[in-house]
C-alpha positions in Angstrom: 15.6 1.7 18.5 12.7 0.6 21.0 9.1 0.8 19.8 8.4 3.9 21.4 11.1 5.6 19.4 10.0 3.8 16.3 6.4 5.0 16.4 7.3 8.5 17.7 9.5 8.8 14.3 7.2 6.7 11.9 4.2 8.9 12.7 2.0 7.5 10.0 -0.7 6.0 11.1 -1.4 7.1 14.4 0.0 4.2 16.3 0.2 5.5 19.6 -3.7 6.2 20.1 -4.8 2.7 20.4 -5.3 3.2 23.9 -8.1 5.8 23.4 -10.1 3.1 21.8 -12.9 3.2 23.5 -15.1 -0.1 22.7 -18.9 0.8 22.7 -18.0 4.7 21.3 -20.4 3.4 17.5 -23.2 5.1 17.5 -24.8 4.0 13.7 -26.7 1.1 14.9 -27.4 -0.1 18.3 -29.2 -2.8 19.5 -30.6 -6.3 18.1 -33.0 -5.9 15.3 -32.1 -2.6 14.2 -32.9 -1.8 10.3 -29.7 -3.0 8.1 -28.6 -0.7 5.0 -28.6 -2.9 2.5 -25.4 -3.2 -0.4 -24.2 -5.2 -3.4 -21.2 -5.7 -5.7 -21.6 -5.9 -8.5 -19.1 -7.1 -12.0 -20.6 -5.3 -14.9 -20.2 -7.0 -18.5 -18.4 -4.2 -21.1 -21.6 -4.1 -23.4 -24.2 -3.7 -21.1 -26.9 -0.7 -22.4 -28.3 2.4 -20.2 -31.8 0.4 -20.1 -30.2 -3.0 -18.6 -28.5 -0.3 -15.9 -32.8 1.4 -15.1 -34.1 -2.3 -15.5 -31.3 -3.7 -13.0 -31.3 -0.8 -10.4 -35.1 -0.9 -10.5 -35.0 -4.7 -9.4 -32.2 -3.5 -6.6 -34.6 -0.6 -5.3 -37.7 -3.5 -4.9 -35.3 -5.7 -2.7 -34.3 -2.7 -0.7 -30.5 -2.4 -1.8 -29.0 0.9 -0.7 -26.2 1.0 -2.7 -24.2 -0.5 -5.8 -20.9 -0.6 -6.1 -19.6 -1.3 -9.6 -16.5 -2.5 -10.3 -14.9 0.0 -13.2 -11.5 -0.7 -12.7 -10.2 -4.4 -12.5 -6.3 -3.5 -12.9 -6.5 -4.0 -16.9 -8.4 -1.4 -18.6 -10.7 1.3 -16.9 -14.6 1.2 -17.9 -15.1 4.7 -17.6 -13.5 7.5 -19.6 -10.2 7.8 -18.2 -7.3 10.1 -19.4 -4.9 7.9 -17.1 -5.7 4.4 -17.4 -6.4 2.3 -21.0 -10.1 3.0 -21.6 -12.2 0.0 -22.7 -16.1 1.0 -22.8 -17.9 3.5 -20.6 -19.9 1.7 -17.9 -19.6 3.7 -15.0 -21.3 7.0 -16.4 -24.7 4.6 -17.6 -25.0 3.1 -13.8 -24.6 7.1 -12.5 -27.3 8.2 -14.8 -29.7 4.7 -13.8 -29.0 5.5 -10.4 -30.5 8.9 -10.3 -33.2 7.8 -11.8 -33.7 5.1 -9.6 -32.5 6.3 -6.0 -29.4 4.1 -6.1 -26.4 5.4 -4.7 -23.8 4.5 -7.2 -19.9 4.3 -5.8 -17.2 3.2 -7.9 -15.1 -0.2 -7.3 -11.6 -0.1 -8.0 -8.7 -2.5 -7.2 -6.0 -0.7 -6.2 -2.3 -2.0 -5.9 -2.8 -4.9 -8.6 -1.8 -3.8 -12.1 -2.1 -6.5 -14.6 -1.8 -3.6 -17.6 1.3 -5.2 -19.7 2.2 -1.5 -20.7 2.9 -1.2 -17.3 4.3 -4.5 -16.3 6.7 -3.9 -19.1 7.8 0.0 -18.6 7.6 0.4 -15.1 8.7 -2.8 -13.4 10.4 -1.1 -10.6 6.9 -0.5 -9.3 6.1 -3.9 -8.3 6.4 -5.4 -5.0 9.7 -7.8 -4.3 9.0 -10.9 -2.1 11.9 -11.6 0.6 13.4 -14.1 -2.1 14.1 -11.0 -4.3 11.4 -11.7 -6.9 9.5 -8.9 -8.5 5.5 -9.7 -8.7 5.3 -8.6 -12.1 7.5 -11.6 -12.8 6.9 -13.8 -10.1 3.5 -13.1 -9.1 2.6 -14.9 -5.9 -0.7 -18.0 -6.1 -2.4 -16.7 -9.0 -1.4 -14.5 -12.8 -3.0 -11.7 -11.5 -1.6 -10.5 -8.3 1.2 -8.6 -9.8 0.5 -6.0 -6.7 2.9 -2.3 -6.9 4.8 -1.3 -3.6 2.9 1.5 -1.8 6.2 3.2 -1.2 7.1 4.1 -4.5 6.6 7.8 -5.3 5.5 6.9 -8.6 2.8 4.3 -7.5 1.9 6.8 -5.4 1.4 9.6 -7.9 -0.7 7.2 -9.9 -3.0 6.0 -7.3 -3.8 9.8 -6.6 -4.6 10.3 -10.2 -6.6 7.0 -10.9 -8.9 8.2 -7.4 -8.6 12.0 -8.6 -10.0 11.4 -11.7 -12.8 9.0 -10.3 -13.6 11.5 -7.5 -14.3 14.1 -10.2 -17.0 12.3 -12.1 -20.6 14.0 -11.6 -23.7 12.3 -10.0 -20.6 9.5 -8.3 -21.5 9.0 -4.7 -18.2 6.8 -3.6 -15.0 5.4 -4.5 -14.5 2.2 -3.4 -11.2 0.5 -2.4 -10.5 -2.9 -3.7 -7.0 -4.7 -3.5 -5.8 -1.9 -1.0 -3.0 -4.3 0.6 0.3 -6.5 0.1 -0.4 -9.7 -1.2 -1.1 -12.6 1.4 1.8 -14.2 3.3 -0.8 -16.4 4.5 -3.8 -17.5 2.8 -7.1 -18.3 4.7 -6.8 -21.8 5.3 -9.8 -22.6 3.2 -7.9 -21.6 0.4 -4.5 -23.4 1.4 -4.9 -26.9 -0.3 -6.5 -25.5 -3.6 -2.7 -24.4 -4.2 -1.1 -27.2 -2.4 0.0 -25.6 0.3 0.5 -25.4 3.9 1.3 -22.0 5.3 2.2 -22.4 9.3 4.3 -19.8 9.1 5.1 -16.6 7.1 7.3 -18.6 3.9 9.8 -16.1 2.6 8.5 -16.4 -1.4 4.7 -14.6 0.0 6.2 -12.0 2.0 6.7 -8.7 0.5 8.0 -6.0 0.5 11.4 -6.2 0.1 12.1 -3.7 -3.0 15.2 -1.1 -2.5 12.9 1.6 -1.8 10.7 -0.3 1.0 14.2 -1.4 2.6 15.7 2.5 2.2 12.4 3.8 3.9 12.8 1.4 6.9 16.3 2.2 7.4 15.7 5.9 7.3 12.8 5.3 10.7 14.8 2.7 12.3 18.2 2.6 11.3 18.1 -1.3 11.0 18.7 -3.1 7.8 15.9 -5.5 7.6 17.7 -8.1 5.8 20.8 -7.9 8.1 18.9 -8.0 11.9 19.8 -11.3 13.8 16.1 -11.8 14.1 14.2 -13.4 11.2 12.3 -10.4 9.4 8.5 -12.1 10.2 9.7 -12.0 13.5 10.6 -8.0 13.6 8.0 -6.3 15.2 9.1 -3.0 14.3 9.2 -4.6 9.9 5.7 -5.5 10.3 4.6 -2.2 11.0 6.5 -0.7 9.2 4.4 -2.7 6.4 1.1 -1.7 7.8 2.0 1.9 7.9 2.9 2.2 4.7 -0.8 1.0 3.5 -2.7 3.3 6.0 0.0 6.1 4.7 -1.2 5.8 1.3 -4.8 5.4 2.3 -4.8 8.5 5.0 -2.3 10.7 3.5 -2.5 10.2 -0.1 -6.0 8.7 -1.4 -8.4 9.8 0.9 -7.5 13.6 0.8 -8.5 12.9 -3.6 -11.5 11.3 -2.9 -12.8 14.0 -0.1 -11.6 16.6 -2.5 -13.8 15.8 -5.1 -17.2 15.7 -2.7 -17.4 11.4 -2.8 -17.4 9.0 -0.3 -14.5 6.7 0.7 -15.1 3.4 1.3 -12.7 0.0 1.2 -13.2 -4.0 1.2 -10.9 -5.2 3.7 -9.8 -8.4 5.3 -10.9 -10.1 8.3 -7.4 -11.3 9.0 -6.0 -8.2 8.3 -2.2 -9.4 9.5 -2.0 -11.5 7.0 -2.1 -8.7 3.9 -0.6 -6.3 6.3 -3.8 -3.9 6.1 -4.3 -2.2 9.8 -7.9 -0.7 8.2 -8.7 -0.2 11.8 -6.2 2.8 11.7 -7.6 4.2 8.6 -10.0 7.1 7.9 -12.6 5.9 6.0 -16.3 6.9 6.0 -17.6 3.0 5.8 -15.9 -0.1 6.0 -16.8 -3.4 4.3 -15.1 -6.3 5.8 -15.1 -9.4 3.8 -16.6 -12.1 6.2 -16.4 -14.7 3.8 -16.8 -17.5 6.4 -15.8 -20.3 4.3 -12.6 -19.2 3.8 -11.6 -19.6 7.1 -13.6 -23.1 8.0 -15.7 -20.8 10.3 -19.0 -21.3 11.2 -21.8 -18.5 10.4 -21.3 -17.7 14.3 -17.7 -16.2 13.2 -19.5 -13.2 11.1 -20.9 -11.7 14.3 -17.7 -12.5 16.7 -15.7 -10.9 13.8 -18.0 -8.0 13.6 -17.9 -7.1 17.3 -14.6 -7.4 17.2 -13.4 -5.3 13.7 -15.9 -2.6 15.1 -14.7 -2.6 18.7 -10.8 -1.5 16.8 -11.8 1.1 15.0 -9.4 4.2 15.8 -12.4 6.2 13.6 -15.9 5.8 14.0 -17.9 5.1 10.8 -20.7 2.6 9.7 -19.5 -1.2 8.9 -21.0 -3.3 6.4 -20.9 -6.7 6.9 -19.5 -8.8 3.5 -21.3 -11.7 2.7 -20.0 -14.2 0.3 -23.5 -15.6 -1.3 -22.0 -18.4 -3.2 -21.5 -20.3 0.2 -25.1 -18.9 1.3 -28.4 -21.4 0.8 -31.7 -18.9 1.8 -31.4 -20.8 5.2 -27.9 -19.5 6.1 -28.3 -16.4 4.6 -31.2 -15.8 6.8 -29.2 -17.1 9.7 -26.0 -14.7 8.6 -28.7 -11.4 8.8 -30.2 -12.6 12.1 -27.1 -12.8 13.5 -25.6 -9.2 12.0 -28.5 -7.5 13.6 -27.4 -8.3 17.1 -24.3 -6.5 16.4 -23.2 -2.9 16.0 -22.7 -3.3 11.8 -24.7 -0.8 10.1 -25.7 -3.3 7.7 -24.0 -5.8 4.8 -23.2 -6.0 1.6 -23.8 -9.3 -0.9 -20.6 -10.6 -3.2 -21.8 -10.5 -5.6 -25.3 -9.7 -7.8 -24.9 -12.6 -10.0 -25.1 -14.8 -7.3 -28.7 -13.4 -6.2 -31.0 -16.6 -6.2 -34.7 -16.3 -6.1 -34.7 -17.6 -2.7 -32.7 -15.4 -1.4 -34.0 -12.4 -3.0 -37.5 -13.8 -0.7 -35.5 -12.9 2.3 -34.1 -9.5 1.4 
């Protein structure tokens, strides 16, 4: 099957329209200097009181933040009342109320395909992805404990990634849900990030490429009538296997999340990747109403230069027009740089940036904000 056949079957993600990407077609910010929305992630701790919420948004409203988003859902146990995750202590509905009060829009940070829950890990292991060795990440977890990641292709992953949005989507006075995690794990790591696990990735290494779980390799078969694991070419070689990987992400994003969150009235919103390839996340094919690409410079050995060439070049891709928001990693940010990493956003088409993470304010750079 050639590639036209392929994507005229697969369907998913809208493959054939690249070519009416028309680069220039933004029309949220134009022109150096314009005015930049301002956002911030924030980690909440489990026994923080309504008053710290007014007395923290309050401080976020003098520096001209725009928006919080609150990480209520870090693949253990939900911080909100939840009738479909393990429910630890109720976060989320403090920071709504505080926001009100204090002009904050408030959106809701989930990760997404990590579940680190052992109820699940131990009941429902067929949900987990299956690197090209045949090892399940619940087990064999690639880099770190924690990225036991589930297959977007299984029905039932599917059907609980609808309900954990559903239920978020529902909740009064929410302005967003935001995407965390919405990927496969890396097959290649930014090479910052190489030698803190020994490693040197210069070239997709079978043990960090996924998904190879029965359902994945039935699903490909069905569009392509290859058998991935029996082509003459090496899979990270196969084209037609890679997108079949990024389709399967935008599929659950487009077709199945999305649709839950605009049902319930709230904003959808992700963190994605600058070297989206390498987690198999095609966010320029996805639907969102804002993006918020990670631009964590260090991580690639880039210079602060890279945040702008990477911002032209993420919103030049876009297949749907909506506001980017320029991630900035503050922990590798001294007031000079982060003044430098602004300067150089405003000559670009992002609607603003967002600052990883609240903790990591300094005074200095508060100065600049």
């Amino acid at each position: 099957m050639d590639r036209r056949q392929f994507v005229k079957k697969m369907g998913w993600a809208g493959l054939g329209i690249a070519a009416l990407n028309i680069p220039g077609m933004y029309t949220f910010a134009t022109g150096a200097g314009h005015e930049l929305k301002k956002w911030v992630w924030i980690t909440p701790e489990a026994n923080e009181d309504p008053e710290f919420w007014k007395q923290k948004f309050a401080e976020l409203k003098k520096l001209g933040i725009h928006g919080a988003l609150i990480q209520v859902y870090a693949s253990h146990m939900a911080l909100y009342p939840s009738a479909v995750l393990p429910y630890e202590v109720n976060v989320l509905e403090p920071a709504i109320q505080a926001g009100k009060e204090t002009g904050i829009e408030v959106h809701a940070w989930m990760w997404t395909m990590p579940n680190n829950n052992p109820e699940y890990v131990k009941n429902h292991p067929n949900w987990y992805v299956v690197n090209r060795m045949g090892e399940p990440a619940h087990s064999h977890p690639a880099y770190v404990g924690y990225y036991k990641f589930m297959c977007p292709n299984q029905p039932e992953v599917q059907e609980f990634l609808r309900k954990n949005v559903r239920e978020l989507a529902a909740f009064g006075g929410l302005s967003g849900v935001h995407l965390d995690y919405i990927r496969f794990p890396d097959v290649i790591l930014a090479e910052a990030l190489q030698p803190k696990y020994n490693l040197v990735q210069d070239k997709e290494y079978p043990q960090f490429d996924y998904c190879y779980c029965e359902v994945c390799q039935q699903k490909y078969r069905e569009a392509t009538g290859q058998d991935i694991l029996k082509e003459g070419d090496l899979p990270e070689n196969n084209v037609m296997w890679r997108q079949f990987r990024y389709d399967s992400v935008t599929h659950l994003v487009n077709n199945i999340l999305l649709p839950e969150i605009k049902s319930g009235g709230k904003t959808a919103t992700a963190a994605v990747f600058p070297n989206w390839e390498s987690v198999r996340q095609q966010w320029s094919q996805w639907k969102l109403d804002a993006y918020f690409p990670m631009l964590y410079h260090n991580f690639y050995n880039a210079d602060l230069q890279w945040i702008g060439d990477q911002l032209n070049r993420q919103i030049g891709e876009l297949q749907h027009v909506a506001p980017v928001y320029a991630g900035l990693f503050l922990p590798a940010l001294d007031a000079s740089e982060f003044k430098s990493s602004i300067e150089i956003i405003s000559k670009t088409r992002a609607a603003g940036y967002s600052l990883f993470a609240y903790n990591n304010l300094s005074e200095d750079i508060k100065q600049l904000m």
